[in-house]
C-alpha beads as a LAMMPS data file, in Angstrom:
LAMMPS data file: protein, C-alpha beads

303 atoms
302 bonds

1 atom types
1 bond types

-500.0 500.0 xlo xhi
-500.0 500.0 ylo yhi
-500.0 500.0 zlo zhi

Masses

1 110.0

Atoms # bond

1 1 1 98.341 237.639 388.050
2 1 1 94.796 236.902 388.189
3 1 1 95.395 233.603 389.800
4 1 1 97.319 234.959 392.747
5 1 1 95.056 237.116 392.824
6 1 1 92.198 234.808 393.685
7 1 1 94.659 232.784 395.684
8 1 1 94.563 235.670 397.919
9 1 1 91.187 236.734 398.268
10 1 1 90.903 232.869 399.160
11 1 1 93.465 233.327 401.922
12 1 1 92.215 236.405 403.072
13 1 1 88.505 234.504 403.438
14 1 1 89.867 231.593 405.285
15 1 1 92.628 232.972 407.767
16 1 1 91.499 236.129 408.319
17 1 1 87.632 235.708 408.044
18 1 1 86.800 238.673 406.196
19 1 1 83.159 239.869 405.080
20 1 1 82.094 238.777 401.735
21 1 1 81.826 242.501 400.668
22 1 1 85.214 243.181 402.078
23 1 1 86.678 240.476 400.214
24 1 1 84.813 241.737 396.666
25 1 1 86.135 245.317 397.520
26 1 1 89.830 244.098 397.909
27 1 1 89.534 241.748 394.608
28 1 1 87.842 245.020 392.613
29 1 1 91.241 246.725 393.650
30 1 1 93.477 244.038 392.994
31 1 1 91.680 243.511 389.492
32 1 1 91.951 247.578 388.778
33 1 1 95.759 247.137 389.904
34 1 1 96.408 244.258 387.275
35 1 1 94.538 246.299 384.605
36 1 1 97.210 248.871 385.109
37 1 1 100.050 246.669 385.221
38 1 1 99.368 245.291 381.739
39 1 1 99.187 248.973 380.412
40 1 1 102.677 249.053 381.780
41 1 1 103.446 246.095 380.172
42 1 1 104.354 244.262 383.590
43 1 1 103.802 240.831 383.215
44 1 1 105.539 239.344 386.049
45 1 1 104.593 239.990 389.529
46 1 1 108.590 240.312 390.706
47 1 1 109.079 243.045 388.037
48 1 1 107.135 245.270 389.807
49 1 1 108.517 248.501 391.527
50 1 1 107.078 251.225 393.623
51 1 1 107.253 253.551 390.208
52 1 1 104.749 251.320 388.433
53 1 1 102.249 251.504 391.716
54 1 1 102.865 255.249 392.356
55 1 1 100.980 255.632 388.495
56 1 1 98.804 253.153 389.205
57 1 1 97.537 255.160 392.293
58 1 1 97.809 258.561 390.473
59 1 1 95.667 257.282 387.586
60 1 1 92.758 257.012 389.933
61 1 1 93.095 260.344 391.184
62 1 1 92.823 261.749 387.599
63 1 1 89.957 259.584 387.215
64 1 1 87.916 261.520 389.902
65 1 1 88.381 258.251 392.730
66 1 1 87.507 259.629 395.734
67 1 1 90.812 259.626 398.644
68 1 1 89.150 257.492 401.353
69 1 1 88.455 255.011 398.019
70 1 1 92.349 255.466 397.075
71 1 1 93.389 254.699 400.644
72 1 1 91.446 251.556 400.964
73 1 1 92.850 250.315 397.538
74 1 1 96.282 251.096 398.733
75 1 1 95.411 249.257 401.890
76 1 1 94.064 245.976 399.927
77 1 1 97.650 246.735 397.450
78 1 1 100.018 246.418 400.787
79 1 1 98.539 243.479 402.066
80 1 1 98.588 241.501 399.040
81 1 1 102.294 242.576 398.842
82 1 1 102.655 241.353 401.793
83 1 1 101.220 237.917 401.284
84 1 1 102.873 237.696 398.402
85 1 1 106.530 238.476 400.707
86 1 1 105.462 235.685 403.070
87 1 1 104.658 233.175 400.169
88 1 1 108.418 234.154 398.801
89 1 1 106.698 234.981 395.490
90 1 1 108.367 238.642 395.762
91 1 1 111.752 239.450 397.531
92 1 1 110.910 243.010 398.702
93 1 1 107.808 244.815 399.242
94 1 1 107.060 247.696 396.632
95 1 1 104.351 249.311 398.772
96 1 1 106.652 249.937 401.748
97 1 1 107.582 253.583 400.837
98 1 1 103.936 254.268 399.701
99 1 1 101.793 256.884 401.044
100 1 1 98.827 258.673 400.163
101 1 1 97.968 262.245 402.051
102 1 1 96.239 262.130 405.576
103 1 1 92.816 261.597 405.894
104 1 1 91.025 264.094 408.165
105 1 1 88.716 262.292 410.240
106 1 1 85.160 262.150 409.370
107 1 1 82.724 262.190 411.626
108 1 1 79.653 259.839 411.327
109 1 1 75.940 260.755 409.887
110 1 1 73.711 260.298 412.102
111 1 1 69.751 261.397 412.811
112 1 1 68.119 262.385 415.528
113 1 1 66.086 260.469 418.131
114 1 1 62.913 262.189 416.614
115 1 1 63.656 261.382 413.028
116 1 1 63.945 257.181 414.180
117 1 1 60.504 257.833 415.584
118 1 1 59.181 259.471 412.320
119 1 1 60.942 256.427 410.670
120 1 1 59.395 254.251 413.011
121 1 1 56.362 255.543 412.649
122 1 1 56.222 255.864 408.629
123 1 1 52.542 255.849 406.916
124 1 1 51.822 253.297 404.765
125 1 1 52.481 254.011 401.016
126 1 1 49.869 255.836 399.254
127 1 1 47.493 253.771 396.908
128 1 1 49.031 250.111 398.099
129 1 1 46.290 247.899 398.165
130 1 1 45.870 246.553 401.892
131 1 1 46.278 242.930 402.078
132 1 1 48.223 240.056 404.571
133 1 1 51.073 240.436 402.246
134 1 1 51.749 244.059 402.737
135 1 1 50.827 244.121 405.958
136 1 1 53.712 241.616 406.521
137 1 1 56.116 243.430 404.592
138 1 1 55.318 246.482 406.750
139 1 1 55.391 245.135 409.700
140 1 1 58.630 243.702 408.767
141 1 1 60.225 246.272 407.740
142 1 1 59.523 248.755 410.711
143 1 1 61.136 245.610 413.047
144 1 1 64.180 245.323 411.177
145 1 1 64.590 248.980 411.303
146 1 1 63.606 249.096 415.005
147 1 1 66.006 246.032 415.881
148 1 1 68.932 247.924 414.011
149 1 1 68.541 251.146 416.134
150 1 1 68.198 248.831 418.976
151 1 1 71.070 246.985 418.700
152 1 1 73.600 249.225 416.473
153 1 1 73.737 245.884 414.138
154 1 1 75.793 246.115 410.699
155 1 1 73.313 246.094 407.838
156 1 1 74.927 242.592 406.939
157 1 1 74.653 241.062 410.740
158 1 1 71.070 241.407 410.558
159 1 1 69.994 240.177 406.625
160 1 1 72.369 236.644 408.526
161 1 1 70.814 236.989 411.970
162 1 1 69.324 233.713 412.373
163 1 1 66.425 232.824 415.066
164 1 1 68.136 230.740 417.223
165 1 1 70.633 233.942 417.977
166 1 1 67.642 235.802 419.374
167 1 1 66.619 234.891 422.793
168 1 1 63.837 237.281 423.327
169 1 1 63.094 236.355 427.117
170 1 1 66.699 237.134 428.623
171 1 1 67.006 239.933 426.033
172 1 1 69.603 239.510 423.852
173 1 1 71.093 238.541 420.751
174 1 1 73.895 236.491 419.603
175 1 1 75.875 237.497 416.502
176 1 1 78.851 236.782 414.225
177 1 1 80.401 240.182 413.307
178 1 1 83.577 240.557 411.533
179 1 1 86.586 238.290 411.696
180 1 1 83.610 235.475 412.697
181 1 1 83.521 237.029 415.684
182 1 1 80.365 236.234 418.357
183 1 1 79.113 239.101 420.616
184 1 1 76.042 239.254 422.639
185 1 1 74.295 242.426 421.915
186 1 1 71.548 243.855 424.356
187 1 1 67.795 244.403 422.450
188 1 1 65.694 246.711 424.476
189 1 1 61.963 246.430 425.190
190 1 1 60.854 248.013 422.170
191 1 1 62.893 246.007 419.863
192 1 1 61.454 243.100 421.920
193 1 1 58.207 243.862 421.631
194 1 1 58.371 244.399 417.986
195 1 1 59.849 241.068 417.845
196 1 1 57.842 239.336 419.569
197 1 1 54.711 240.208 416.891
198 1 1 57.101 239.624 414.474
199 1 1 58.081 235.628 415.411
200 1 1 54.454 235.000 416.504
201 1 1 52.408 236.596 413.439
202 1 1 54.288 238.241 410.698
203 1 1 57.099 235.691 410.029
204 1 1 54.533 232.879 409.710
205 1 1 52.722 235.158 407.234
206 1 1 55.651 235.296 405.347
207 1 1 56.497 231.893 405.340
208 1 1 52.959 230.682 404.420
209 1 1 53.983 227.018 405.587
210 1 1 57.152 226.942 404.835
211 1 1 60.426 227.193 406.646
212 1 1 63.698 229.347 406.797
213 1 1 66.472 229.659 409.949
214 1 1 66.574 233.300 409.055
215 1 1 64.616 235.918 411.312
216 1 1 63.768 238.133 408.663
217 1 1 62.637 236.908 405.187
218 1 1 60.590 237.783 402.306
219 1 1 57.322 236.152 400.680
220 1 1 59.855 233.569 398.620
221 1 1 61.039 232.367 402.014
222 1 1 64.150 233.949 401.544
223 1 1 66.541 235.867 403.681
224 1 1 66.058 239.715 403.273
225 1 1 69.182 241.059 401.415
226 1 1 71.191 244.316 402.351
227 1 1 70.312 245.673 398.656
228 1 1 66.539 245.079 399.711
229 1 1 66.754 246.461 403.163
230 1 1 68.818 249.276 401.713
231 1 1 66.094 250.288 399.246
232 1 1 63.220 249.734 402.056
233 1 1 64.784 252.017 404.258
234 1 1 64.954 254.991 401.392
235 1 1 61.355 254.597 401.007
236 1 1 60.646 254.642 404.869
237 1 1 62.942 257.669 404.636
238 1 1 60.802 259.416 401.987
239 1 1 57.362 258.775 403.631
240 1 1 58.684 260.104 406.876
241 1 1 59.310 263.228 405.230
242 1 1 63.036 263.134 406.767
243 1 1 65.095 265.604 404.971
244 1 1 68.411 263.946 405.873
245 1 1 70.218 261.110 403.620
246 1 1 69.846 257.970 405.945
247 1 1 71.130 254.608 405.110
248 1 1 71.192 251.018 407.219
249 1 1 74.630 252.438 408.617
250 1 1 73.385 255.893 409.343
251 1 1 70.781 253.938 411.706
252 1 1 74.423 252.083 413.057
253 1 1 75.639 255.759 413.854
254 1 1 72.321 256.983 415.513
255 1 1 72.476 253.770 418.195
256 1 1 76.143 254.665 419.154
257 1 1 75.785 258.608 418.754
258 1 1 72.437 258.695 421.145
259 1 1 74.178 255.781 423.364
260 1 1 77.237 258.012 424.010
261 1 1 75.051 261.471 424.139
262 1 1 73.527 259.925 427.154
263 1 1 76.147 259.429 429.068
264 1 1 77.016 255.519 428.226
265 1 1 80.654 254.284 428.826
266 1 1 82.678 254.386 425.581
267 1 1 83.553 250.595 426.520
268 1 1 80.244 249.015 426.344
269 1 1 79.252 251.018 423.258
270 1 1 82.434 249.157 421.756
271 1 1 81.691 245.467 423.044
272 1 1 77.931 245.954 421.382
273 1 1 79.066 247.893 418.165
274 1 1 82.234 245.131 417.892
275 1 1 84.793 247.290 417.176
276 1 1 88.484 245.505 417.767
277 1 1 89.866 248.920 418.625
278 1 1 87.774 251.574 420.819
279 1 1 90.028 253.949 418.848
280 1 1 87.158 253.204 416.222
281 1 1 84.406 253.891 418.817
282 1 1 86.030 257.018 420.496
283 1 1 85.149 259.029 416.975
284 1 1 81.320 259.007 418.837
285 1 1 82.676 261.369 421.608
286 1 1 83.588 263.888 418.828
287 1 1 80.178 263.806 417.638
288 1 1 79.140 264.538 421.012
289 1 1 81.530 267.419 421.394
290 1 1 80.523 268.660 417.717
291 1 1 76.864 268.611 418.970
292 1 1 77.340 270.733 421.924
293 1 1 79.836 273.315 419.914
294 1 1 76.721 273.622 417.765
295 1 1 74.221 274.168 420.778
296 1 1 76.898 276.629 422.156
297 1 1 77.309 278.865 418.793
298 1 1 73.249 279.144 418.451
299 1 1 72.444 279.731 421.685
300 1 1 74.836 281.762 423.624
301 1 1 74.390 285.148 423.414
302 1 1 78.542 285.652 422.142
303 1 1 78.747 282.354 420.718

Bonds

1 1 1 2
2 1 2 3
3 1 3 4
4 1 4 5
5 1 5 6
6 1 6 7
7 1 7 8
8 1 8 9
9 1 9 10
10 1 10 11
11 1 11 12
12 1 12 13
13 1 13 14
14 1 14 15
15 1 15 16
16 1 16 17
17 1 17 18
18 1 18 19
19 1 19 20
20 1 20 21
21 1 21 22
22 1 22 23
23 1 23 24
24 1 24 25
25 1 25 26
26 1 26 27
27 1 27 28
28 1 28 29
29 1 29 30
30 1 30 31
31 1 31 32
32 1 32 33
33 1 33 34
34 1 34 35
35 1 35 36
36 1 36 37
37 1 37 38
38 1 38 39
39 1 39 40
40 1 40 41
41 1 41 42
42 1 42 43
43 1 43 44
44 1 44 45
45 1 45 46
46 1 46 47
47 1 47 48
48 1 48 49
49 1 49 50
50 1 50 51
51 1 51 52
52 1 52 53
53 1 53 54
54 1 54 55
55 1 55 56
56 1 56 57
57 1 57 58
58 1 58 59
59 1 59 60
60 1 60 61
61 1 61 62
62 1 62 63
63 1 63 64
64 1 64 65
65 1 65 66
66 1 66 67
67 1 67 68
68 1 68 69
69 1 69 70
70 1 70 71
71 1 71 72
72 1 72 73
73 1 73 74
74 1 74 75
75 1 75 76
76 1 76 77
77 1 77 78
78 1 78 79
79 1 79 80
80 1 80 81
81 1 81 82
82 1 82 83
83 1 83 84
84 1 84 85
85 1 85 86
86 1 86 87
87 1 87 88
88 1 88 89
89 1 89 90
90 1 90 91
91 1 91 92
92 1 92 93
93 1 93 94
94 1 94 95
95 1 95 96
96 1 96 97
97 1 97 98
98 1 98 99
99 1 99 100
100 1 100 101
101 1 101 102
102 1 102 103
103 1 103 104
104 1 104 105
105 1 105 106
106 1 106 107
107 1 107 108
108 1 108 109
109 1 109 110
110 1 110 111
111 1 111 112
112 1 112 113
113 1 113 114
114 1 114 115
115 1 115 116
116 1 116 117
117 1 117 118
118 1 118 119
119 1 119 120
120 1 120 121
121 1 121 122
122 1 122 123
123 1 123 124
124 1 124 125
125 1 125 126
126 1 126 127
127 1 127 128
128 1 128 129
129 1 129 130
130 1 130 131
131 1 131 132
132 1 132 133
133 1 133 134
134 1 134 135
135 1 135 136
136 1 136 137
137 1 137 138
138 1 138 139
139 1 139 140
140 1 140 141
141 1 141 142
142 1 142 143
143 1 143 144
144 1 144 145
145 1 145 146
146 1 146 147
147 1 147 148
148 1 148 149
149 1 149 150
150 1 150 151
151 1 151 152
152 1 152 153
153 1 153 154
154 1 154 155
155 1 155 156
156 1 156 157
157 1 157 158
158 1 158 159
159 1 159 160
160 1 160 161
161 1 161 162
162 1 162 163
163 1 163 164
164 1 164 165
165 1 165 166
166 1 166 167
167 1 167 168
168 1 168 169
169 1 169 170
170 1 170 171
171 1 171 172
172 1 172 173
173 1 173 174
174 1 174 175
175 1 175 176
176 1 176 177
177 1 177 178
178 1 178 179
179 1 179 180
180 1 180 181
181 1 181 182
182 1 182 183
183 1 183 184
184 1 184 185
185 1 185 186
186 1 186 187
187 1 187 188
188 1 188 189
189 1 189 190
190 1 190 191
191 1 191 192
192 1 192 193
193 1 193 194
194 1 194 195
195 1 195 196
196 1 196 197
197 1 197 198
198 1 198 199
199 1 199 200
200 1 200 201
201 1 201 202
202 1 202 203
203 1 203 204
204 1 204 205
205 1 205 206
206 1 206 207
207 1 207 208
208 1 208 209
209 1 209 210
210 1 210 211
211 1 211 212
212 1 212 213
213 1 213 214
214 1 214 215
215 1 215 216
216 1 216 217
217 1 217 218
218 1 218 219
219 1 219 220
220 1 220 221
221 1 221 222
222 1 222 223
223 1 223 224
224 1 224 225
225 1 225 226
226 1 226 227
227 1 227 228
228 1 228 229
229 1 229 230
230 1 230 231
231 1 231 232
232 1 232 233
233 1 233 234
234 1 234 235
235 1 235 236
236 1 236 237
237 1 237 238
238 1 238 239
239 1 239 240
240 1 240 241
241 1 241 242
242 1 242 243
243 1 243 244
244 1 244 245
245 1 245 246
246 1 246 247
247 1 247 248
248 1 248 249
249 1 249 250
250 1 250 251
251 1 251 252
252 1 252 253
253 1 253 254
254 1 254 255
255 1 255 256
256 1 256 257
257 1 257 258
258 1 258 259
259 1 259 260
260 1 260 261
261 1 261 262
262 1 262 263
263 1 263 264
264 1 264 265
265 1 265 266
266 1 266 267
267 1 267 268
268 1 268 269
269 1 269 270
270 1 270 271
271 1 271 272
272 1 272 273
273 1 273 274
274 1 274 275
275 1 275 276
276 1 276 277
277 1 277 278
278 1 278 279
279 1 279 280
280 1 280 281
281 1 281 282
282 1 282 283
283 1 283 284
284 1 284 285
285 1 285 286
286 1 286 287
287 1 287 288
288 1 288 289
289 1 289 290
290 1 290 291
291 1 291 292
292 1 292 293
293 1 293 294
294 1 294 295
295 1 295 296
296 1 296 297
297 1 297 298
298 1 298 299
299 1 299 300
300 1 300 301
301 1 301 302
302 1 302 303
């Protein structure tokens, strides 16, 4: 089972031009799902029946798996059924009848426009010796976190960006979200700005001679990573003395929450966020709606 396994994943990377961690998600599922299939003592991938899955599924549960986790296995389970269908490697498919309880809908973290300014605007940390290597860093790292409020970029979009998808004068940026989809994505000034000391100054202080397509890199001349920007940002968070948990896609939420707070159509927030369905988007307007319920009950006198 392994095999097909892999022959999938492949499949799913070259027709449907999933992301890299999307694809290791949906094999770590696929892997669990064979683990519990040899338990069963199923060794052949038409033997298997909707009893065998429904055990499979309930064995996470006992194991504490959380139900949005459950759901997205199940998800990654039905399509490889259904690959497997279309390759006539199974007659029927076992996940049809399969369900899992409804999801209520959760609405996304976000922070408010003061606490990106406090992140923004993070001191230095204490007892780092001051040199052009640090000061690159920093000044990297406030950009990146500037350009990702800017811009509502996925954590992943902007480790790839590369700088021939910036065009700084007409104030934009090209990028290849999800499916290898391009989208042009609006940076404001401030993002600019930031970017423009960034290009001229600290890149080249990075790069110490040396050259890279990527916008942002480290002192190795290496792209930046998600782990490292993800661990850069929790350190920006603790220096700002910002209370709430924020991570690269909390700073995803803030651009599209403070976007649709002010009024922007739920359209254009879509095109720039790259959503294929604004059914995705439209969970911003209940954040909206949340935030004024919340005005409403502590400040009206009978709320």
């Amino acid at each position: 089972m392994d095999r097909t396994i892999d022959e999938f994943v492949a499949y799913l990377a070259a027709e449907r031009g999933l992301s890299r961690n999307t694809l290791t998600a949906y094999g770590s599922d696929l892997a669990r799902l064979a683990e519990s299939l040899e338990r069963q003592r199923i060794t052949e991938i038409a033997a298997i029946r909707p009893a065998h899955l429904i055990k499979f599924l309930e064995a996470l549960a006992r194991r504490g798996l959380a139900a949005r986790s459950r759901a997205r296995t199940l998800a990654a389970v039905r399509m490889f059924f259904a690959y497997l269908l279309r390759e006539h490697a199974v007659a029927v498919n076992p996940t049809q009848d399969l369900h899992l309880p409804r999801l209520g809908q959760r609405l996304p973290r976000s922070v408010s426009q003061r606490e990106i300014e406090q992140l923004i605007d993070a001191p230095a940390p204490p007892q780092q010796p001051v040199n052009a290597v640090t000061a690159a860093r920093a000044a990297r790292d406030v950009a990146m976190v500037e350009l990702v409020y800017a811009t509502g970029l996925r954590v992943s979009e902007v480790v790839s960006l590369k700088v021939n998808q910036v065009n700084l004068e007409a104030g934009y940026l090209t990028v290849i979200g999800k499916g290898r989809k391009e989208r042009a994505v609006p940076v404001g000034h401030y993002a600019c700005e930031r970017l423009r000391g960034y290009l001229a100054e600290t890149r080249p202080a990075l790069l110490r001679n040396r050259s890279s397509p990527y916008l942002f890199v480290t002192c190795a001349a290496k792209p930046m990573t998600r782990q490292a920007f993800g661990r850069l940002l929790r350190k920006r968070v603790q220096r700002a003395g910002i209370a709430t948990k924020v991570s690269p896609h909390t700073l995803r939420h803030a651009f599209a929450t403070h976007l649709v707070d002010h009024g922007a159509d739920l359209r254009a927030v879509q095109m720039m966020l790259g959503h294929a369905d604004i059914a995705t988007t439209q969970v911003y307007t209940h954040v909206a709606r949340e935030r004024l319920r919340e005005v409403h009950r502590k400040f009206h006198p009978r709320g």
